[in-house]
N, CA, C and O atoms as a GROMACS GRO file, in nm:
protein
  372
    1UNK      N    1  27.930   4.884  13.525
    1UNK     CA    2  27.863   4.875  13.652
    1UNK      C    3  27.793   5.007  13.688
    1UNK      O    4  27.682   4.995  13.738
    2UNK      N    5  27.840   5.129  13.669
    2UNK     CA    6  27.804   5.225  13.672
    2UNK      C    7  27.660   5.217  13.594
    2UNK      O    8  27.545   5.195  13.631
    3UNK      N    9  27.707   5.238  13.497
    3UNK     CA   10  27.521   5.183  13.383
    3UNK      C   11  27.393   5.144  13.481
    3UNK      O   12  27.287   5.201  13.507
    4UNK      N   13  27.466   4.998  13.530
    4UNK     CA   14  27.356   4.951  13.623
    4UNK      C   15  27.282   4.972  13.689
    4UNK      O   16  27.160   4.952  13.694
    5UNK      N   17  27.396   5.044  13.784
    5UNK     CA   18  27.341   5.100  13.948
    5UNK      C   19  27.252   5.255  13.861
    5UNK      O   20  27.138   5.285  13.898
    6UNK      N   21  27.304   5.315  13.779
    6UNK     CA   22  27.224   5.453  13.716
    6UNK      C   23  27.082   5.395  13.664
    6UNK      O   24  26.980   5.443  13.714
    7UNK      N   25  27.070   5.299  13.570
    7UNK     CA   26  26.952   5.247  13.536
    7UNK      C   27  26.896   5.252  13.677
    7UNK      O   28  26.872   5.364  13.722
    8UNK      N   29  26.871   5.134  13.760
    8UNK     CA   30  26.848   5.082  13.819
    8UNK      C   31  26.794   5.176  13.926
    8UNK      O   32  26.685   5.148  13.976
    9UNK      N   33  26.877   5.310  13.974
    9UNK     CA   34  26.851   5.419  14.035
    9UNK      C   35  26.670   5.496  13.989
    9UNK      O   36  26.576   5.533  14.058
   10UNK      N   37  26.693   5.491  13.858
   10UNK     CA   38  26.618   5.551  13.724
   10UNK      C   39  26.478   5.463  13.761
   10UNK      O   40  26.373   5.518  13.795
   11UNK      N   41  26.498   5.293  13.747
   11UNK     CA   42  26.386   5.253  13.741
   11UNK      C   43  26.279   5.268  13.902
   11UNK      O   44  26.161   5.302  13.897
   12UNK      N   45  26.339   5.240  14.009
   12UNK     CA   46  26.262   5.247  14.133
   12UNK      C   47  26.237   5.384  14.136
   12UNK      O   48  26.162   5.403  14.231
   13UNK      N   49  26.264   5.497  14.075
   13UNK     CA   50  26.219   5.619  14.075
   13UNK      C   51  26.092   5.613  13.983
   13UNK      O   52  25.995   5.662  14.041
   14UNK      N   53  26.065   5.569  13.865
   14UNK     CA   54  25.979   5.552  13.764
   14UNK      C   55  25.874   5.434  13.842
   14UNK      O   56  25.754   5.437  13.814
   15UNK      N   57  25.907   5.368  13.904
   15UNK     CA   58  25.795   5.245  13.963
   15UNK      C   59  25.734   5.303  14.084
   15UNK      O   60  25.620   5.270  14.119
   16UNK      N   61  25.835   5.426  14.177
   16UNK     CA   62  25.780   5.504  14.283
   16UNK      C   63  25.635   5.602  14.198
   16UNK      O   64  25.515   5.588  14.224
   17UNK      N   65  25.684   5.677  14.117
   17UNK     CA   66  25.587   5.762  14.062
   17UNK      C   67  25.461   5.654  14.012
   17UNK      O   68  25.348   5.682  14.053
   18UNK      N   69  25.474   5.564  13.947
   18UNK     CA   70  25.344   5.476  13.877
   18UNK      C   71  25.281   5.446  13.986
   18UNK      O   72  25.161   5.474  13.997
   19UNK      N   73  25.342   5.392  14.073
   19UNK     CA   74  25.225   5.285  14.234
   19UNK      C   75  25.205   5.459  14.270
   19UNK      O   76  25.083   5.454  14.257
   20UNK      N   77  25.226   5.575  14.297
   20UNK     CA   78  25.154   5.658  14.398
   20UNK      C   79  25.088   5.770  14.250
   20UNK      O   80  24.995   5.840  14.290
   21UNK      N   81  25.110   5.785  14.152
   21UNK     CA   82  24.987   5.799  14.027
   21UNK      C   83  24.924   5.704  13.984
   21UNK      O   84  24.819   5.744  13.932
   22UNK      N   85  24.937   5.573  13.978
   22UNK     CA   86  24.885   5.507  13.871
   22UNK      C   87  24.795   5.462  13.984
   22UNK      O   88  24.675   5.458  13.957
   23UNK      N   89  24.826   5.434  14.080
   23UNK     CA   90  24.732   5.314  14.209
   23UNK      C   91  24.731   5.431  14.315
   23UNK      O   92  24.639   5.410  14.394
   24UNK      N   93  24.787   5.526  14.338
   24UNK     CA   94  24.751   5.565  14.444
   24UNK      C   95  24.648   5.686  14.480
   24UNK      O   96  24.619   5.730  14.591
   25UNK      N   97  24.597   5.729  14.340
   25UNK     CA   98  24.495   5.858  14.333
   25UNK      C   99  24.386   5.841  14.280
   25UNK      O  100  24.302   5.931  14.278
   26UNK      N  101  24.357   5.666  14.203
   26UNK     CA  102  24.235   5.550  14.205
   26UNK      C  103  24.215   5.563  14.375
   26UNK      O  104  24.149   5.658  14.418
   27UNK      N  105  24.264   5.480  14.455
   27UNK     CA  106  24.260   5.451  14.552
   27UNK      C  107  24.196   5.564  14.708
   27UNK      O  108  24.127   5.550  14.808
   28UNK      N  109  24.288   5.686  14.628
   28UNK     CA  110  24.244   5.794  14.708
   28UNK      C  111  24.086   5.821  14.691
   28UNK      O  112  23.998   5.832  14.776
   29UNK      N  113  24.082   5.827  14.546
   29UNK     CA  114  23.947   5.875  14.470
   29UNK      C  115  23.813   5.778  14.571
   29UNK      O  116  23.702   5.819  14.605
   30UNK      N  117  23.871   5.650  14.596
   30UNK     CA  118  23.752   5.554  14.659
   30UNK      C  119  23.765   5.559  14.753
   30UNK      O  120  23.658   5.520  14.801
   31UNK      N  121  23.870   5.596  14.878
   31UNK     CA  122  23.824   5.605  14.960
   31UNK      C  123  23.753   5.725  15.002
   31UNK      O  124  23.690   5.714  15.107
   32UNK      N  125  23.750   5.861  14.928
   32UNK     CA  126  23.686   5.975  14.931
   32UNK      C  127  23.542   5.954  14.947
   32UNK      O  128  23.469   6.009  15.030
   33UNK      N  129  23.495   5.833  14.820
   33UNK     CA  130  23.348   5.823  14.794
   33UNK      C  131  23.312   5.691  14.910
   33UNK      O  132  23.196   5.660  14.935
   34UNK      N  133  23.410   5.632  14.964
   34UNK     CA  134  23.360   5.559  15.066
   34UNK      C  135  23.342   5.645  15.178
   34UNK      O  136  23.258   5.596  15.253
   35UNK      N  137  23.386   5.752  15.218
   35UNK     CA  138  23.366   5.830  15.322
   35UNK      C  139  23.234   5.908  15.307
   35UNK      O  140  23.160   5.922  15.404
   36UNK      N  141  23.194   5.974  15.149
   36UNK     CA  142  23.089   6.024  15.117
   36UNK      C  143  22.944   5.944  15.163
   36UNK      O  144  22.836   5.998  15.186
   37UNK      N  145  22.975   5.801  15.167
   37UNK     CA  146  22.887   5.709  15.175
   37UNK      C  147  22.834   5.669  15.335
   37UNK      O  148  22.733   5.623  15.389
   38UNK      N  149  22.953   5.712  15.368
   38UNK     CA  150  22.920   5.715  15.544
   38UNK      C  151  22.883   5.832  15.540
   38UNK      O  152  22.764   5.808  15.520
   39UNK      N  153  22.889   5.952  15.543
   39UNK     CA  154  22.870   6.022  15.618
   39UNK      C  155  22.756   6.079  15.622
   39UNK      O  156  22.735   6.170  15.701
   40UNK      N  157  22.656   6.030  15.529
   40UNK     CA  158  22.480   6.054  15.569
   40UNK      C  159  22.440   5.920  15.552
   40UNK      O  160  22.443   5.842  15.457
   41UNK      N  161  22.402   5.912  15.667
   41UNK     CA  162  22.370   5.792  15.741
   41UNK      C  163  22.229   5.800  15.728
   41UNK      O  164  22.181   5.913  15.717
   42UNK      N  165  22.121   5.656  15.729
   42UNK     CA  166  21.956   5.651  15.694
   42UNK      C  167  21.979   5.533  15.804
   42UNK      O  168  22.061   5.442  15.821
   43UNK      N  169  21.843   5.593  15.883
   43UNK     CA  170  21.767   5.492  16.013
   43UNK      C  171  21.714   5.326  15.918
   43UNK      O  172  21.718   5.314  15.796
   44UNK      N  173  21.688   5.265  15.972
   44UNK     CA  174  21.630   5.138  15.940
   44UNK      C  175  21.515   5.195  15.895
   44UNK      O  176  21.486   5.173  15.777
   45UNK      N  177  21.441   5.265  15.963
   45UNK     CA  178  21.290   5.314  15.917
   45UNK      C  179  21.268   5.451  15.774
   45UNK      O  180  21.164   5.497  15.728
   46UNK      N  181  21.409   5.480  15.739
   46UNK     CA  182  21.411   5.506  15.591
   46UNK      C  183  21.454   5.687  15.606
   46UNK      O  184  21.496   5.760  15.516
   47UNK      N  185  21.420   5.729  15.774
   47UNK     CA  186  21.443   5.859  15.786
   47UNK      C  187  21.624   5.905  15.798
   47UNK      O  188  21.700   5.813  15.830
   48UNK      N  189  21.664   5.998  15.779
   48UNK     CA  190  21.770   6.044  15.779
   48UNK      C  191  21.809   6.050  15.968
   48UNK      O  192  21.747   6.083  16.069
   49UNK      N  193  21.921   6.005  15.943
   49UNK     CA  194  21.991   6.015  16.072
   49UNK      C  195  22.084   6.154  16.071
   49UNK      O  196  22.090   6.259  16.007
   50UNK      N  197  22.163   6.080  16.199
   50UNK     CA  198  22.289   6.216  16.199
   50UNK      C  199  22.376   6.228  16.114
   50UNK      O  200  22.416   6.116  16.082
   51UNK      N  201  22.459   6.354  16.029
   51UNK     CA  202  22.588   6.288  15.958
   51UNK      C  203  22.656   6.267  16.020
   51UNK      O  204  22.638   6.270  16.141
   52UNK      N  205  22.776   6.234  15.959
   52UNK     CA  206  22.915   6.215  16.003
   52UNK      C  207  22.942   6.307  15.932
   52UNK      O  208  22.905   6.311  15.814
   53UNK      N  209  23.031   6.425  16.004
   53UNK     CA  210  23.110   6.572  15.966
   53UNK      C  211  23.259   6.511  15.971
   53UNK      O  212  23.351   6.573  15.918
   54UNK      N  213  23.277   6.411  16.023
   54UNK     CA  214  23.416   6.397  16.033
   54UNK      C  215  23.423   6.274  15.884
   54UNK      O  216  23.533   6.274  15.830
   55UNK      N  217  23.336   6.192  15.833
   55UNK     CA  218  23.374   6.135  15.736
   55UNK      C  219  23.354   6.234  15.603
   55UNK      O  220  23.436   6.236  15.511
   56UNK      N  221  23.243   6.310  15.605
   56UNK     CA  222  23.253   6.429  15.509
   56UNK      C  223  23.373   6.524  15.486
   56UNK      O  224  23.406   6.531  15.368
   57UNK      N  225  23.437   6.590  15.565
   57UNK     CA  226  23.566   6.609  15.625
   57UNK      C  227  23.632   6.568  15.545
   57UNK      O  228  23.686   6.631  15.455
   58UNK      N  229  23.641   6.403  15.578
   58UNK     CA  230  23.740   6.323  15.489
   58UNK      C  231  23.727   6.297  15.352
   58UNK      O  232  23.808   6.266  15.264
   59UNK      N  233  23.624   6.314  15.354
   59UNK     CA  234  23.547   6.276  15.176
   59UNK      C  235  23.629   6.390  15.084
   59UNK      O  236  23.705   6.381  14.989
   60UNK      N  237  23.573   6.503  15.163
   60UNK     CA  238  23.622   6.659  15.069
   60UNK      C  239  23.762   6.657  15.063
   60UNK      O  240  23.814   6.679  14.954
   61UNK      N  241  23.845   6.630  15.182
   61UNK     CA  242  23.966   6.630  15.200
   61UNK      C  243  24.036   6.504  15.058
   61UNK      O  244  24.124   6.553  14.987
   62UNK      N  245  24.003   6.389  15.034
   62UNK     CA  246  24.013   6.322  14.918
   62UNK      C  247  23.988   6.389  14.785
   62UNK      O  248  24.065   6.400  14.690
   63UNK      N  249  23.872   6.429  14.798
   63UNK     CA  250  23.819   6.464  14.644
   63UNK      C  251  23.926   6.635  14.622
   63UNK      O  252  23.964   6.662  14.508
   64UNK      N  253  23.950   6.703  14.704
   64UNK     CA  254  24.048   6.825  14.694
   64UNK      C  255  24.175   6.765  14.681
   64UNK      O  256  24.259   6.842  14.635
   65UNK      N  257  24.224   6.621  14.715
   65UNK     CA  258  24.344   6.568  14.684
   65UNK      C  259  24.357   6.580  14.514
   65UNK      O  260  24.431   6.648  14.444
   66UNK      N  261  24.259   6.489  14.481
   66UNK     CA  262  24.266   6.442  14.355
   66UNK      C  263  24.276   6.561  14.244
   66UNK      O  264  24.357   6.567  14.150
   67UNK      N  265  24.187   6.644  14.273
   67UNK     CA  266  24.164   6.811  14.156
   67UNK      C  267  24.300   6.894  14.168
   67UNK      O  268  24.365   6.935  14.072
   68UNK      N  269  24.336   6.913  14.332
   68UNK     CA  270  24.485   6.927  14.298
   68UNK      C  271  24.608   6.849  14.188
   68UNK      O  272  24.693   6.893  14.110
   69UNK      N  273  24.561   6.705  14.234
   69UNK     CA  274  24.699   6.645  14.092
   69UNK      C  275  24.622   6.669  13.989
   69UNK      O  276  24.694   6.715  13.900
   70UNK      N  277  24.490   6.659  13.948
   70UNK     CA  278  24.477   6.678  13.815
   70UNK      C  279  24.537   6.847  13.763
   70UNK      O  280  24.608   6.872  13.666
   71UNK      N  281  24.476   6.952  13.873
   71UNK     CA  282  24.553   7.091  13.832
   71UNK      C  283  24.705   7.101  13.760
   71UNK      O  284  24.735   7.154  13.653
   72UNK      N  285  24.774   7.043  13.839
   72UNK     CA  286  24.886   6.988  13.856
   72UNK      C  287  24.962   6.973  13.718
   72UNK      O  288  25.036   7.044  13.651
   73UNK      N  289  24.901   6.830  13.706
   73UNK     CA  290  24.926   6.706  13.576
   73UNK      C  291  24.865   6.857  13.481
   73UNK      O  292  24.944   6.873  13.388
   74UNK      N  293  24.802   6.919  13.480
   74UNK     CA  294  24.720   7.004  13.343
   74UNK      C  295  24.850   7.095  13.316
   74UNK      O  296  24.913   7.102  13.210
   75UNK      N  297  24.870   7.150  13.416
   75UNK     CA  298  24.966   7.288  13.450
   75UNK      C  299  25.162   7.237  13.447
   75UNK      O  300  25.257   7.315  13.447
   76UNK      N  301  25.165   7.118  13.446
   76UNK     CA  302  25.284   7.078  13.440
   76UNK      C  303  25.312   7.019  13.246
   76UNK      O  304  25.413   7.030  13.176
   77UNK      N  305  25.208   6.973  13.222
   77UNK     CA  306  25.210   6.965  13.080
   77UNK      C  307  25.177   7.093  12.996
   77UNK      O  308  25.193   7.093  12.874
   78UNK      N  309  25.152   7.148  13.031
   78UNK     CA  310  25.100   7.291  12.967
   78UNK      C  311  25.241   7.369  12.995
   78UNK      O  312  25.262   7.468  12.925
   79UNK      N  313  25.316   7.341  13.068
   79UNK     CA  314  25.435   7.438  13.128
   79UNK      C  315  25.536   7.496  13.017
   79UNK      O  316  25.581   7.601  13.064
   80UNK      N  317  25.578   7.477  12.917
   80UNK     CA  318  25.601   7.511  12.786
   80UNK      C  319  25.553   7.597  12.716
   80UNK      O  320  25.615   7.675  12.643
   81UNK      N  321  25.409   7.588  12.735
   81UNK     CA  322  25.326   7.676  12.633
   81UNK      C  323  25.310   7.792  12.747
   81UNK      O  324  25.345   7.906  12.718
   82UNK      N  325  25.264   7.767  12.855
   82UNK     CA  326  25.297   7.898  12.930
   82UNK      C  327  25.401   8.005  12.954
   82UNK      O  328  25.399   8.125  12.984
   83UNK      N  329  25.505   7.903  12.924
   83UNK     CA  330  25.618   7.990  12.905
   83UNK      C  331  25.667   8.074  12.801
   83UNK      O  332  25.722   8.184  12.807
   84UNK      N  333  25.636   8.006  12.710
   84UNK     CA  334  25.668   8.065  12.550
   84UNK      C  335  25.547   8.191  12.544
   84UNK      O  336  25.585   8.307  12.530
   85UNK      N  337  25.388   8.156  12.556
   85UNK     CA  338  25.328   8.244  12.557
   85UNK      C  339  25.302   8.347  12.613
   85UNK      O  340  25.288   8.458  12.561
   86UNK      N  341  25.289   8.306  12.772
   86UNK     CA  342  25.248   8.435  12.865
   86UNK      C  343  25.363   8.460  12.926
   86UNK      O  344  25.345   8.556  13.000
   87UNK      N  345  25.470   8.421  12.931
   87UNK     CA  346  25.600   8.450  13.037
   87UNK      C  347  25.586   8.392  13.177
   87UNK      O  348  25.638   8.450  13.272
   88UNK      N  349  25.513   8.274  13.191
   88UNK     CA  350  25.468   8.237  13.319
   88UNK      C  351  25.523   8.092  13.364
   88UNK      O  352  25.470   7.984  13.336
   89UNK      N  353  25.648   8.112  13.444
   89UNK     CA  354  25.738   7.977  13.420
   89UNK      C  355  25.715   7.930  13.551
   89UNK      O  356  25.760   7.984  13.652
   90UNK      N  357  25.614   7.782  13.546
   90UNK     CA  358  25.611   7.695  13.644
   90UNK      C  359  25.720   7.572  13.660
   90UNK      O  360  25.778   7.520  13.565
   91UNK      N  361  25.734   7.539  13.782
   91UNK     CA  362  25.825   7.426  13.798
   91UNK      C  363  25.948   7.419  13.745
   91UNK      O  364  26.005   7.324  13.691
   92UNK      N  365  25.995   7.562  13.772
   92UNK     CA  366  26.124   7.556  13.731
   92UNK      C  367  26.141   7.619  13.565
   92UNK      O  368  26.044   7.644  13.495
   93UNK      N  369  26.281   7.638  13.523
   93UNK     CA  370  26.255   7.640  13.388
   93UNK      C  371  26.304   7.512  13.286
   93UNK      O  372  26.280   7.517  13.165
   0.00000   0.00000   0.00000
């Protein structure tokens, strides 16, 4: 029984990480470029309107989400070789 409940602990931890990497930094990524898409706005007559600073805002605020996890994901797999090479121990040892 123990086994179980430990698996089982194991797997909703592994299904937490996939839905907020696997679906949730797609998801971020589009709504970034849906905000990009608002926020310069064109008149009916083809001229540029006002932006939106607050959907740009949000756009950048997405797209700085995403470059962070990729930093991240680079620097967390690399974390070995940084260590062995330069003496530079991320995330623990």
């Amino acid at each position: 029984m123990h086994t179980l409940i430990t698996n089982l602990n194991a797997l909703w931890q592994v299904t937490l990480a996939g839905l907020l990497l696997g679906a949730g930094l797609p998801i971020v990524f589009a709504v970034g470029v849906r905000l990009w898409s608002v926020a310069d706005a064109v008149s009916a007559d083809g001229h540029a309107a006002r932006r939106n600073y607050r959907a740009l805002a949000g756009a950048y605020a997405c797209f700085a989400l995403i470059v962070a996890a990729i930093v991240t994901g680079i620097l967390y797999t690399a974390k070995a070789f940084l260590a062995a090479e330069l003496g530079i121990h991320l995330f623990g040892q």
